[in-house]
PyMOL Python script that loads the backbone (N, CA, C, O; Angstrom):
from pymol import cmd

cmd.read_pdbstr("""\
ATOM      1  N   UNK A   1     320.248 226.136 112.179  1.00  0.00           N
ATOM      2  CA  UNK A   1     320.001 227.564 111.993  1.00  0.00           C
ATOM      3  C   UNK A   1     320.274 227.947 110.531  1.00  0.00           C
ATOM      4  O   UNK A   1     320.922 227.237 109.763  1.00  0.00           O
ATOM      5  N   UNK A   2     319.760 229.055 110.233  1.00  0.00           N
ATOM      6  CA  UNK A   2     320.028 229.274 108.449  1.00  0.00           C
ATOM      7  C   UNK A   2     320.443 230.536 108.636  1.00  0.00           C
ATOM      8  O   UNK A   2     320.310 231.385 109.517  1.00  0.00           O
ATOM      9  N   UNK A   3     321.100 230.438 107.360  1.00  0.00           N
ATOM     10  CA  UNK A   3     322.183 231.688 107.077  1.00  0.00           C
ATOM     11  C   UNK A   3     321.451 233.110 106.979  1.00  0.00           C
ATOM     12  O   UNK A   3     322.099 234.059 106.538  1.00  0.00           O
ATOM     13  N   UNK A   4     320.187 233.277 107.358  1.00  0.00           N
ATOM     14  CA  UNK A   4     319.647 234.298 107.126  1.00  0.00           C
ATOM     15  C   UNK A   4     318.930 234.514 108.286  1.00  0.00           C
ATOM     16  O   UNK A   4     318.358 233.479 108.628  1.00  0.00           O
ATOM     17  N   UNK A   5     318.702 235.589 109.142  1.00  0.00           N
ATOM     18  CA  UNK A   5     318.428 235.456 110.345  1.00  0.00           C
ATOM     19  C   UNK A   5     317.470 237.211 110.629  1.00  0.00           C
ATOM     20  O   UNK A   5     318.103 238.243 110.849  1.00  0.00           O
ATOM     21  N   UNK A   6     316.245 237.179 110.568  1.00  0.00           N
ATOM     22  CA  UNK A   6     315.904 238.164 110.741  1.00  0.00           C
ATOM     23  C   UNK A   6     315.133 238.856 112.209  1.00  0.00           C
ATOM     24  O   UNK A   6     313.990 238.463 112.442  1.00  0.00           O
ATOM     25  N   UNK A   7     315.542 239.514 112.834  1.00  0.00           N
ATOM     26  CA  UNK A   7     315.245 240.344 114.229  1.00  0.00           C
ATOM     27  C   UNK A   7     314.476 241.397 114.394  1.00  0.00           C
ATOM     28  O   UNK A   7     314.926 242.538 114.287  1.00  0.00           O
ATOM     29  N   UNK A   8     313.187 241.132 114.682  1.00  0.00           N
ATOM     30  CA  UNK A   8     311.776 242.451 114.700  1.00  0.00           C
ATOM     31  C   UNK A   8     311.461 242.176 115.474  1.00  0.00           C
ATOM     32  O   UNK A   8     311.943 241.617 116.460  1.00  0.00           O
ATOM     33  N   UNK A   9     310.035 242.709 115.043  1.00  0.00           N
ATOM     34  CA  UNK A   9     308.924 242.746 115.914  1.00  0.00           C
ATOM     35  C   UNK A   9     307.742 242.197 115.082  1.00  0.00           C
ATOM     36  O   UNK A   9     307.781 242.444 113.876  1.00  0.00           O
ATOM     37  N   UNK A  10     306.797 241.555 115.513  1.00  0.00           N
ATOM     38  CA  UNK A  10     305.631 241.717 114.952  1.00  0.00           C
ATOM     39  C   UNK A  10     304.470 243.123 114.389  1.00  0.00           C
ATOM     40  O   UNK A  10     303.582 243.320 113.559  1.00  0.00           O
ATOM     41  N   UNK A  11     305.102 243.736 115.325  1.00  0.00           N
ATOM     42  CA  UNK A  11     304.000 245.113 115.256  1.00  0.00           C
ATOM     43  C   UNK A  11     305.048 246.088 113.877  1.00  0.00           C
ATOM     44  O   UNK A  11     304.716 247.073 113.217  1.00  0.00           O
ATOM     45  N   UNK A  12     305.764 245.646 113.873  1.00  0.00           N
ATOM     46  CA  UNK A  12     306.775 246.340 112.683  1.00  0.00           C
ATOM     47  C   UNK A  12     306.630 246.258 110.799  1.00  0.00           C
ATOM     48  O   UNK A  12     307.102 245.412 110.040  1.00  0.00           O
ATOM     49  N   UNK A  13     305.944 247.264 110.541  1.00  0.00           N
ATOM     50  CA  UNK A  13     305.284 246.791 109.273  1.00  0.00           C
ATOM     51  C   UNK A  13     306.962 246.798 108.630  1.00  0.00           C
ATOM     52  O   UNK A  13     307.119 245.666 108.173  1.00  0.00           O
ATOM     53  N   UNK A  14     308.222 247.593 108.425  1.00  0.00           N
ATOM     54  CA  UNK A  14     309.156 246.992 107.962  1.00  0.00           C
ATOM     55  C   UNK A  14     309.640 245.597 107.745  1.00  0.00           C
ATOM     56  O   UNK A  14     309.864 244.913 106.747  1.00  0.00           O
ATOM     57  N   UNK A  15     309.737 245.381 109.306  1.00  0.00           N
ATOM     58  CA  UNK A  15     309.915 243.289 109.425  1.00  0.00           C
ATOM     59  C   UNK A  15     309.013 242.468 108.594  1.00  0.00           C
ATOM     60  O   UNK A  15     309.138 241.560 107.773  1.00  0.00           O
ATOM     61  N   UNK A  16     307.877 243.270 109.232  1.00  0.00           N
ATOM     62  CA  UNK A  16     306.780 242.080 107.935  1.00  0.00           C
ATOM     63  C   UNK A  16     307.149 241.941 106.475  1.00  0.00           C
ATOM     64  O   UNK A  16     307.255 240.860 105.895  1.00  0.00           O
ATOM     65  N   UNK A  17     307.378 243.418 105.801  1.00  0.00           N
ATOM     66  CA  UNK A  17     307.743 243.602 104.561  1.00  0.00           C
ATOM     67  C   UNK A  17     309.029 242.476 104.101  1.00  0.00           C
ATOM     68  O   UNK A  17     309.019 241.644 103.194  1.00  0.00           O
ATOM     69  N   UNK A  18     309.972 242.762 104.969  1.00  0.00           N
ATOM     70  CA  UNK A  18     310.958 241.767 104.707  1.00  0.00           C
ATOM     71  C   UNK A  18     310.505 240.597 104.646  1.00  0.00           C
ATOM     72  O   UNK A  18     310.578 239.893 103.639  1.00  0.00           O
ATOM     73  N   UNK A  19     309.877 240.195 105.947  1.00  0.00           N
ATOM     74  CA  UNK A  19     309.467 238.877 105.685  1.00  0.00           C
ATOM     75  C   UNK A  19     309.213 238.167 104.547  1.00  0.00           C
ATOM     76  O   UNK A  19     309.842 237.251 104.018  1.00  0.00           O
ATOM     77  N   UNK A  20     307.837 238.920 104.142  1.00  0.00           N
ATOM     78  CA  UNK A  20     307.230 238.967 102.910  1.00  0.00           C
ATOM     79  C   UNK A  20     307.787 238.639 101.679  1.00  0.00           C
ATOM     80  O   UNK A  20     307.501 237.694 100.944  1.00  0.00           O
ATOM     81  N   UNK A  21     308.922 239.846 101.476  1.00  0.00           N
ATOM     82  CA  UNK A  21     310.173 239.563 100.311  1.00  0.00           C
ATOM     83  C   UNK A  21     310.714 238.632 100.558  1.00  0.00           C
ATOM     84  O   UNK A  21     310.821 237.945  99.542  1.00  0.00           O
ATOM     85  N   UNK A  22     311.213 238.121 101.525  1.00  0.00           N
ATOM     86  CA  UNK A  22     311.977 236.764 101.511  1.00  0.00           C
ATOM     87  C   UNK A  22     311.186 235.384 101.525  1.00  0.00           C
ATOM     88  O   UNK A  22     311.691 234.321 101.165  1.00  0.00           O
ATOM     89  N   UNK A  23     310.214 235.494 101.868  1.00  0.00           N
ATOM     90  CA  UNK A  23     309.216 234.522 101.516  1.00  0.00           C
ATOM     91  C   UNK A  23     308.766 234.221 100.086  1.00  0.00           C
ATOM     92  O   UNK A  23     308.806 233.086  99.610  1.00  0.00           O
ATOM     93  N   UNK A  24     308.389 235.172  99.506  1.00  0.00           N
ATOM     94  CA  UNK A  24     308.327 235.216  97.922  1.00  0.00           C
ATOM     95  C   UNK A  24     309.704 234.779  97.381  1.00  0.00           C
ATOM     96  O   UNK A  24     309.846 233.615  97.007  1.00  0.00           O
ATOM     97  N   UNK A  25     310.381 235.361  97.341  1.00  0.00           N
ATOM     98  CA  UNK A  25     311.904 234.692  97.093  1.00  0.00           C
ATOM     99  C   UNK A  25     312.088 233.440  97.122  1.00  0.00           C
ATOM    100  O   UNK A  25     312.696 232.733  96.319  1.00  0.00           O
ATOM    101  N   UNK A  26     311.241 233.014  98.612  1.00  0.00           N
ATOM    102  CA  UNK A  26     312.008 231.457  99.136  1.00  0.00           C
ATOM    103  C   UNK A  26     313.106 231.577  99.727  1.00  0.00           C
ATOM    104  O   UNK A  26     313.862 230.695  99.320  1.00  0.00           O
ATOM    105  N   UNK A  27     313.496 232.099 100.342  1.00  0.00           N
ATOM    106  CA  UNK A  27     315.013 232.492 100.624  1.00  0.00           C
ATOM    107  C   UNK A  27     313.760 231.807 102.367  1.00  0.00           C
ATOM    108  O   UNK A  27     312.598 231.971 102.739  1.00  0.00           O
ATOM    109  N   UNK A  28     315.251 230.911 102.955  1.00  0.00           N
ATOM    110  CA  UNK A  28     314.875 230.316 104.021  1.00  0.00           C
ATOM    111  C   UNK A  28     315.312 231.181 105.447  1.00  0.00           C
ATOM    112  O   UNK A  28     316.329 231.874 105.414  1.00  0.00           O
ATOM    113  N   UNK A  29     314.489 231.097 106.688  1.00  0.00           N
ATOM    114  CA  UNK A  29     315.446 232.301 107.227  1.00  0.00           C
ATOM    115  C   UNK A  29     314.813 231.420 108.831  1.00  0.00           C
ATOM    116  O   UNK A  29     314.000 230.505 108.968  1.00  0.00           O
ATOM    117  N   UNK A  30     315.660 232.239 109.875  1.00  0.00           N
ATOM    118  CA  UNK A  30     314.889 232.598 111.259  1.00  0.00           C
ATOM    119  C   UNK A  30     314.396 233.804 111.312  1.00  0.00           C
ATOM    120  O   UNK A  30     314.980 234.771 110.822  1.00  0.00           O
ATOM    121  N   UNK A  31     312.932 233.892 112.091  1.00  0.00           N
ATOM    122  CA  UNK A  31     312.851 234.817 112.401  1.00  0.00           C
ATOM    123  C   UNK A  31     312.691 234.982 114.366  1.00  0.00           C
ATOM    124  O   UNK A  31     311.930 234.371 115.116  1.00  0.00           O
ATOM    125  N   UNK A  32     313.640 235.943 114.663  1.00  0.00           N
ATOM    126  CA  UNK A  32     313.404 236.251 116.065  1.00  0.00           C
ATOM    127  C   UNK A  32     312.998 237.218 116.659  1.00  0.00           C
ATOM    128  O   UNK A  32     313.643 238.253 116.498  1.00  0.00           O
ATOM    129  N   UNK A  33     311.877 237.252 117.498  1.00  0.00           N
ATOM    130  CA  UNK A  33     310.629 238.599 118.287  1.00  0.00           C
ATOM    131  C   UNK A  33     311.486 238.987 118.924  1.00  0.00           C
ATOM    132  O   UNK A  33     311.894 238.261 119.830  1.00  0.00           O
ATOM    133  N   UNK A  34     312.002 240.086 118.734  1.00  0.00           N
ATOM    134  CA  UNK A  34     312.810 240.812 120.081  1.00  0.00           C
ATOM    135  C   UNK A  34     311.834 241.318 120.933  1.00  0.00           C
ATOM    136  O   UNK A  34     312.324 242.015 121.822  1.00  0.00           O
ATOM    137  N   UNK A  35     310.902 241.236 120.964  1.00  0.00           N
ATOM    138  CA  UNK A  35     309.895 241.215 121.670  1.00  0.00           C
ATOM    139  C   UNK A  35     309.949 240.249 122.849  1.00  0.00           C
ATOM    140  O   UNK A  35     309.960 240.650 124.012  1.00  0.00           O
ATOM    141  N   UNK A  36     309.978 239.104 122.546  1.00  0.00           N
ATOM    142  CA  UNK A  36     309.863 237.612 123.452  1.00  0.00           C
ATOM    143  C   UNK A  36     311.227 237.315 123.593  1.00  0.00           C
ATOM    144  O   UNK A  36     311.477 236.175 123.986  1.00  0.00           O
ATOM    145  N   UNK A  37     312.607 238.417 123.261  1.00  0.00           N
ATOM    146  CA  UNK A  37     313.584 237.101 123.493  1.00  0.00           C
ATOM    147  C   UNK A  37     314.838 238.192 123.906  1.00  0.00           C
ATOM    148  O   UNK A  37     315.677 238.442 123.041  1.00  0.00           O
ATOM    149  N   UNK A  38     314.930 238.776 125.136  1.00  0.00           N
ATOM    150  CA  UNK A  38     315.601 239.989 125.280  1.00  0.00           C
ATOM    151  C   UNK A  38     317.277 239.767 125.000  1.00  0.00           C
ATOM    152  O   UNK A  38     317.993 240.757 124.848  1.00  0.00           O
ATOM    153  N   UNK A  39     317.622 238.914 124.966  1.00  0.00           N
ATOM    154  CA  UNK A  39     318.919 238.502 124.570  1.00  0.00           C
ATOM    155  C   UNK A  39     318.844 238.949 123.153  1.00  0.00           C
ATOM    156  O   UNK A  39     320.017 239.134 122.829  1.00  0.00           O
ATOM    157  N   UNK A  40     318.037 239.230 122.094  1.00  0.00           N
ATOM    158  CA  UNK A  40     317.656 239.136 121.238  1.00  0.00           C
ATOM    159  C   UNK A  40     317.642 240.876 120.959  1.00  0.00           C
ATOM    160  O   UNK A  40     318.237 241.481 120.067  1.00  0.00           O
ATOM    161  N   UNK A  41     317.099 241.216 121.619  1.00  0.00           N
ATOM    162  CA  UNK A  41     317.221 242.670 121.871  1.00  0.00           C
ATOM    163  C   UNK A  41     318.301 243.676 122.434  1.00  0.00           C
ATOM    164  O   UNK A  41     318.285 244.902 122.540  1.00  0.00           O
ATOM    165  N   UNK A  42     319.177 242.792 122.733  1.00  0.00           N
ATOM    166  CA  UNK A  42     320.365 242.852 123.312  1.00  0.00           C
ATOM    167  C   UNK A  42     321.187 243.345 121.964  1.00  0.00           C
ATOM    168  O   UNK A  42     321.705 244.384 121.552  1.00  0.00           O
ATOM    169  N   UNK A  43     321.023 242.160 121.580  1.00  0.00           N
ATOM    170  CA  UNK A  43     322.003 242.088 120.412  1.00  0.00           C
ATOM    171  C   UNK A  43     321.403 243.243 119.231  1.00  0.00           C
ATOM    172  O   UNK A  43     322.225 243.712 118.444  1.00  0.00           O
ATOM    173  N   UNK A  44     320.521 243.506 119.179  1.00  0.00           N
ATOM    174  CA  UNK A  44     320.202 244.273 118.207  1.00  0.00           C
ATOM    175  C   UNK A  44     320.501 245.970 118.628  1.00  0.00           C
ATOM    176  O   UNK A  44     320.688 246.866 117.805  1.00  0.00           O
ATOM    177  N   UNK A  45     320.487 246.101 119.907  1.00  0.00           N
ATOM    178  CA  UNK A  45     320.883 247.519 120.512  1.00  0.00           C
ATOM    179  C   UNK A  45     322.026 247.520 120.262  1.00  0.00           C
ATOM    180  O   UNK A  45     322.558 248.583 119.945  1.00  0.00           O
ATOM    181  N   UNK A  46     322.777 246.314 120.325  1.00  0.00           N
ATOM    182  CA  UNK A  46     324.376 246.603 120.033  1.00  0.00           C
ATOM    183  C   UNK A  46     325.121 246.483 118.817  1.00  0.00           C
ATOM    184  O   UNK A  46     326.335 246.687 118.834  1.00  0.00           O
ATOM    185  N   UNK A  47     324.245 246.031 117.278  1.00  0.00           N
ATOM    186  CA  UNK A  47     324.481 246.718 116.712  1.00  0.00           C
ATOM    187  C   UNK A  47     323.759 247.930 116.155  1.00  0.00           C
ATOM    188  O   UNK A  47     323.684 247.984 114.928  1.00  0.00           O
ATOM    189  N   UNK A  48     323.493 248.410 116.502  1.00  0.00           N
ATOM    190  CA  UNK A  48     322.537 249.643 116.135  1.00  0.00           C
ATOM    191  C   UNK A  48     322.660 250.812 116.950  1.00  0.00           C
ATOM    192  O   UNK A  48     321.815 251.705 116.879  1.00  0.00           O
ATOM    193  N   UNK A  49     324.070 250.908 118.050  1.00  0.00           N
ATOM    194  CA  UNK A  49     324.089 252.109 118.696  1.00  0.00           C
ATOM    195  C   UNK A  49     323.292 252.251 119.828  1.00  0.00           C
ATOM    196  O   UNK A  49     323.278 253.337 120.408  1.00  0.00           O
ATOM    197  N   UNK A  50     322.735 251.468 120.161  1.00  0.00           N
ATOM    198  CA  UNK A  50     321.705 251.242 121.742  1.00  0.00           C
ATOM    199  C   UNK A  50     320.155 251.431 121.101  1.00  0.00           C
ATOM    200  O   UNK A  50     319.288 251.543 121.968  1.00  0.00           O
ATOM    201  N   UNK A  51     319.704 251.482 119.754  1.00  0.00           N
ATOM    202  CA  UNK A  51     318.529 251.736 119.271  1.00  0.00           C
ATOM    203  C   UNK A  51     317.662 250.433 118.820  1.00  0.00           C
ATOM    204  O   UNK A  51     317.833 250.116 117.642  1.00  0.00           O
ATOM    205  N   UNK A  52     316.745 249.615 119.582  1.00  0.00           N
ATOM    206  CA  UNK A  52     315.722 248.459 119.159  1.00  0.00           C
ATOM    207  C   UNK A  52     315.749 249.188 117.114  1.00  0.00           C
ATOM    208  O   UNK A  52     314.835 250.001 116.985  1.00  0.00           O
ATOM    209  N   UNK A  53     316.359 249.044 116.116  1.00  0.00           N
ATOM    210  CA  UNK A  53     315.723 248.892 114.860  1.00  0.00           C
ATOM    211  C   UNK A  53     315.782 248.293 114.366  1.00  0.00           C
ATOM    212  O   UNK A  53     316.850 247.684 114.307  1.00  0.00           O
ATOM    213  N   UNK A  54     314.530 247.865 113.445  1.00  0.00           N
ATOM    214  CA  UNK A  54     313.780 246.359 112.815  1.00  0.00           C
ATOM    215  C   UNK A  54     313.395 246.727 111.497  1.00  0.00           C
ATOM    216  O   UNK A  54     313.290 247.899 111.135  1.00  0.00           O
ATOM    217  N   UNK A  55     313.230 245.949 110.931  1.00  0.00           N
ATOM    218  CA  UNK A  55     314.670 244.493 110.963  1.00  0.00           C
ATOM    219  C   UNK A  55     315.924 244.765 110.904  1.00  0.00           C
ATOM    220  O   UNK A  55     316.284 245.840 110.424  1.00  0.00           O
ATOM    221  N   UNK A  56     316.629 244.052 111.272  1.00  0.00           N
ATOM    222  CA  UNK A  56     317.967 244.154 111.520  1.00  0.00           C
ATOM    223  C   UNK A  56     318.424 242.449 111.319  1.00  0.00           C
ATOM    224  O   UNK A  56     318.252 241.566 112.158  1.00  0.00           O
ATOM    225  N   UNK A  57     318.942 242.325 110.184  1.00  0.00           N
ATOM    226  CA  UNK A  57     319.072 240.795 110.145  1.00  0.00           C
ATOM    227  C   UNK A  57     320.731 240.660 109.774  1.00  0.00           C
ATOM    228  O   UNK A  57     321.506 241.564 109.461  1.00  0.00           O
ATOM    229  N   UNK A  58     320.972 239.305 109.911  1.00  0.00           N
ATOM    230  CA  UNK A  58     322.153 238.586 109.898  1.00  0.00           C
ATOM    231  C   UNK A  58     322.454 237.935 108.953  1.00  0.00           C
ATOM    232  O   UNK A  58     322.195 236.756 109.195  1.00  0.00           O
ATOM    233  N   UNK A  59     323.060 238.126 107.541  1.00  0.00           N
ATOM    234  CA  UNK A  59     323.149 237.251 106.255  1.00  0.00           C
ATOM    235  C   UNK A  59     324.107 237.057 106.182  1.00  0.00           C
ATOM    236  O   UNK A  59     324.916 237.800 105.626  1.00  0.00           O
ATOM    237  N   UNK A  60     324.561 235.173 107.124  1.00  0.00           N
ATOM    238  CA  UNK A  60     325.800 234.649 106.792  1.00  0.00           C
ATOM    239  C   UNK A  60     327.117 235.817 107.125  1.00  0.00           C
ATOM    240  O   UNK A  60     328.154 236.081 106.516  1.00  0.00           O
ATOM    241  N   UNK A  61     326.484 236.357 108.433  1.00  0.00           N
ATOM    242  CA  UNK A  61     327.989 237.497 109.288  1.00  0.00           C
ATOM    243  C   UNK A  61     327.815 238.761 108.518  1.00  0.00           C
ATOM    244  O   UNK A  61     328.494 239.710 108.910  1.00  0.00           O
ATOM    245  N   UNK A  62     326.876 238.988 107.289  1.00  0.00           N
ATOM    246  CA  UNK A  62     326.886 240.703 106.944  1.00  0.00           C
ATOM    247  C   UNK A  62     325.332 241.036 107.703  1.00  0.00           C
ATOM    248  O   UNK A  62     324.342 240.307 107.751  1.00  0.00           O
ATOM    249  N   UNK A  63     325.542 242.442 108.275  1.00  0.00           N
ATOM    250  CA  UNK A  63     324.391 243.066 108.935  1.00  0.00           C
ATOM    251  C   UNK A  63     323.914 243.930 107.976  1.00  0.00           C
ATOM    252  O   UNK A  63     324.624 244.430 107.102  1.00  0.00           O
ATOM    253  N   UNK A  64     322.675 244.131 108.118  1.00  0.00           N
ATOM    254  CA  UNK A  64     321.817 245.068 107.794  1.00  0.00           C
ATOM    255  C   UNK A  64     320.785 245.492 108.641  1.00  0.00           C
ATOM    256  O   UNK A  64     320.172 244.705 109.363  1.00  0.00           O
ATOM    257  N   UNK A  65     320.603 246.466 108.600  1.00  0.00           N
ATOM    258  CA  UNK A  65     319.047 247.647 109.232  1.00  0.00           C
ATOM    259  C   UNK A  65     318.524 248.380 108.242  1.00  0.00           C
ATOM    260  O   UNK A  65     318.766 249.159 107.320  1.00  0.00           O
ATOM    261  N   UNK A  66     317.800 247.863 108.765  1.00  0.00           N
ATOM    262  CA  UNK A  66     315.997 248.334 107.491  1.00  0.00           C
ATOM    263  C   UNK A  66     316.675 248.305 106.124  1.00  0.00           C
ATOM    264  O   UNK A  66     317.261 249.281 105.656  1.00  0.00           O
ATOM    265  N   UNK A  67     316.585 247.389 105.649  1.00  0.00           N
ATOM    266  CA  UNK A  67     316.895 247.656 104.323  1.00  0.00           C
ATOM    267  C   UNK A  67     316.031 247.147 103.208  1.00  0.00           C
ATOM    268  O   UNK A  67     315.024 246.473 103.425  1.00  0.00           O
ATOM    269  N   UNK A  68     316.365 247.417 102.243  1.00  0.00           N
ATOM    270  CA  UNK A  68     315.355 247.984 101.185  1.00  0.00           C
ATOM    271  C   UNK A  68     315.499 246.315 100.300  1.00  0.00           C
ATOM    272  O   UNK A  68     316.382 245.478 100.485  1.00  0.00           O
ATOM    273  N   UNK A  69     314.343 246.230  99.354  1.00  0.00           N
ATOM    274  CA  UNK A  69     314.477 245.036  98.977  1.00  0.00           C
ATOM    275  C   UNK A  69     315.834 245.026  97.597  1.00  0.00           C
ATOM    276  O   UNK A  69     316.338 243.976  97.198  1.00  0.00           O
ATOM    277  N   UNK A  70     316.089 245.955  97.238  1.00  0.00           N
ATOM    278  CA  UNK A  70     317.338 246.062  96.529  1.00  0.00           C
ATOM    279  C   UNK A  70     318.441 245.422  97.087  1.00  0.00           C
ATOM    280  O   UNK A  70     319.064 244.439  96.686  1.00  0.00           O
ATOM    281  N   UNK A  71     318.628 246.292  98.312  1.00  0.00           N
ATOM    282  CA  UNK A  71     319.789 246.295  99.195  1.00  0.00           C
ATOM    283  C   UNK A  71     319.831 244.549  99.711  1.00  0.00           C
ATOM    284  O   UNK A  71     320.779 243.766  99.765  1.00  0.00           O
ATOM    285  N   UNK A  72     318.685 244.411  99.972  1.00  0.00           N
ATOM    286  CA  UNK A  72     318.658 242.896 100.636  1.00  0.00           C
ATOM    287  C   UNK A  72     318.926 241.739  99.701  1.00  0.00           C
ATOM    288  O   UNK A  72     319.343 240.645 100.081  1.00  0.00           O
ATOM    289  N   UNK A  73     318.662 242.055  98.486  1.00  0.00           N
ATOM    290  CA  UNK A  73     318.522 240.828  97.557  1.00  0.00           C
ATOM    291  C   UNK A  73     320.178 241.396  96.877  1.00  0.00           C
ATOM    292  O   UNK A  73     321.149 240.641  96.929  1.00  0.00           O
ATOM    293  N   UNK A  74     320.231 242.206  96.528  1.00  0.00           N
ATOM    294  CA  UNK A  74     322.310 242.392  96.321  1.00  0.00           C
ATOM    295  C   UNK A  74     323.160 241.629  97.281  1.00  0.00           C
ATOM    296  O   UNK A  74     324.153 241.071  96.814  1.00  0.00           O
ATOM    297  N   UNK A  75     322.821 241.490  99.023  1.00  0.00           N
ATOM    298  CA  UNK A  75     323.543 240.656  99.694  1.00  0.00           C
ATOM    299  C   UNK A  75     323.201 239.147  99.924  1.00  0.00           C
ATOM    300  O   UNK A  75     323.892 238.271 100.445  1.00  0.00           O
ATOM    301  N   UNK A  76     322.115 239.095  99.463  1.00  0.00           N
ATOM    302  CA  UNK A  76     321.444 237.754  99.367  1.00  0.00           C
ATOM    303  C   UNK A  76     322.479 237.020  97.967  1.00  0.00           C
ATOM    304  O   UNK A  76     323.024 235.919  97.882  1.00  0.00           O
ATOM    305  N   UNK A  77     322.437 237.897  97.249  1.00  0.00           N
ATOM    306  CA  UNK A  77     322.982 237.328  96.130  1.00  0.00           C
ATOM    307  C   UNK A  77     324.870 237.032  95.641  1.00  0.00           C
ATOM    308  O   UNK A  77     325.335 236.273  94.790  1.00  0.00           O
ATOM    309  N   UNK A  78     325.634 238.080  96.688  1.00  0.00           N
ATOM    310  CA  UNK A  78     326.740 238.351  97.132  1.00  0.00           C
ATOM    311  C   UNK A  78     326.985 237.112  98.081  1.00  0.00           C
ATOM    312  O   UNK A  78     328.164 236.822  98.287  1.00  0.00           O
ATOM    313  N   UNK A  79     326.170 236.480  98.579  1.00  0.00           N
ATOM    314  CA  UNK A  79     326.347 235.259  99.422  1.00  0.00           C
ATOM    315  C   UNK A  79     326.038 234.064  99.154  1.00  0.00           C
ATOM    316  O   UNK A  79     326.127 233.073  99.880  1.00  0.00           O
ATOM    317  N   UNK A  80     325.602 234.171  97.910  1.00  0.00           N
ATOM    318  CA  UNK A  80     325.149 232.897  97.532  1.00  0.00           C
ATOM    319  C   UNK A  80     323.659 232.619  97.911  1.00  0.00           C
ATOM    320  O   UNK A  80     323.341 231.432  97.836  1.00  0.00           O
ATOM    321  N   UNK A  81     322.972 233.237  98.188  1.00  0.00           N
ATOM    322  CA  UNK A  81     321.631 232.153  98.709  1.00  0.00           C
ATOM    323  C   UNK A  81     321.032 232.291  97.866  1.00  0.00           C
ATOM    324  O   UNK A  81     320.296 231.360  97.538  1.00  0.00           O
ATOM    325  N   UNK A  82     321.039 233.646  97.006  1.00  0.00           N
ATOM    326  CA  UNK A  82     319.991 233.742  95.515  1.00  0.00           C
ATOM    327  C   UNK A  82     320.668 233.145  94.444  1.00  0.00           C
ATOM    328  O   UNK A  82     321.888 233.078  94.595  1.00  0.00           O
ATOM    329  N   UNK A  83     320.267 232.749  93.534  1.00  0.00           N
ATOM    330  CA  UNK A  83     320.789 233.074  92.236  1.00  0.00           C
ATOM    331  C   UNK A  83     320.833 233.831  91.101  1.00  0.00           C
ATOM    332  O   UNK A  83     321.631 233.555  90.205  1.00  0.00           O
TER     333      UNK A  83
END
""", "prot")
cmd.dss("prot")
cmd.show_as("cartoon", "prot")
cmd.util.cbc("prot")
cmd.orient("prot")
């Protein structure tokens, strides 16, 4: 599994966006359909207050929701995966 772990949807132009940025980056990740994987959705209602929001990813134990490519690449980089 890799230290970067991102939780959407397909139909979610946010998730894609992330995707996107982290792909360009290279930054290696999972991505999981809370769509197809309700355990998955589970976990994302619970951190988020009982609300499905996407993306919502996991960088090496820090959370984020919807966040911005600033915000994402400051903790990317706070953790080591960027340089």
């Amino acid at each position: 599994m890799s230290q970067v772990k991102v939780f959407g949807t397909d139909a979610c132009e946010m998730t894609q966006d992330t995707r996107e940025y982290l792909d360009r980056r290279g930054v290696l990740y999972d991505y999981i359909d809370i769509e197809a994987d309700r355990a998955a959705a589970q976990w994302v209602r619970g951190q988020n207050g009982g609300k499905e929001r996407t993306p919502t990813l996991d960088i090496a134990g820090k959370i984020l929701v919807e966040p911005g490519d600033a915000q994402l690449e400051q903790v990317l980089r706070s953790k080591q995966i960027l340089g």
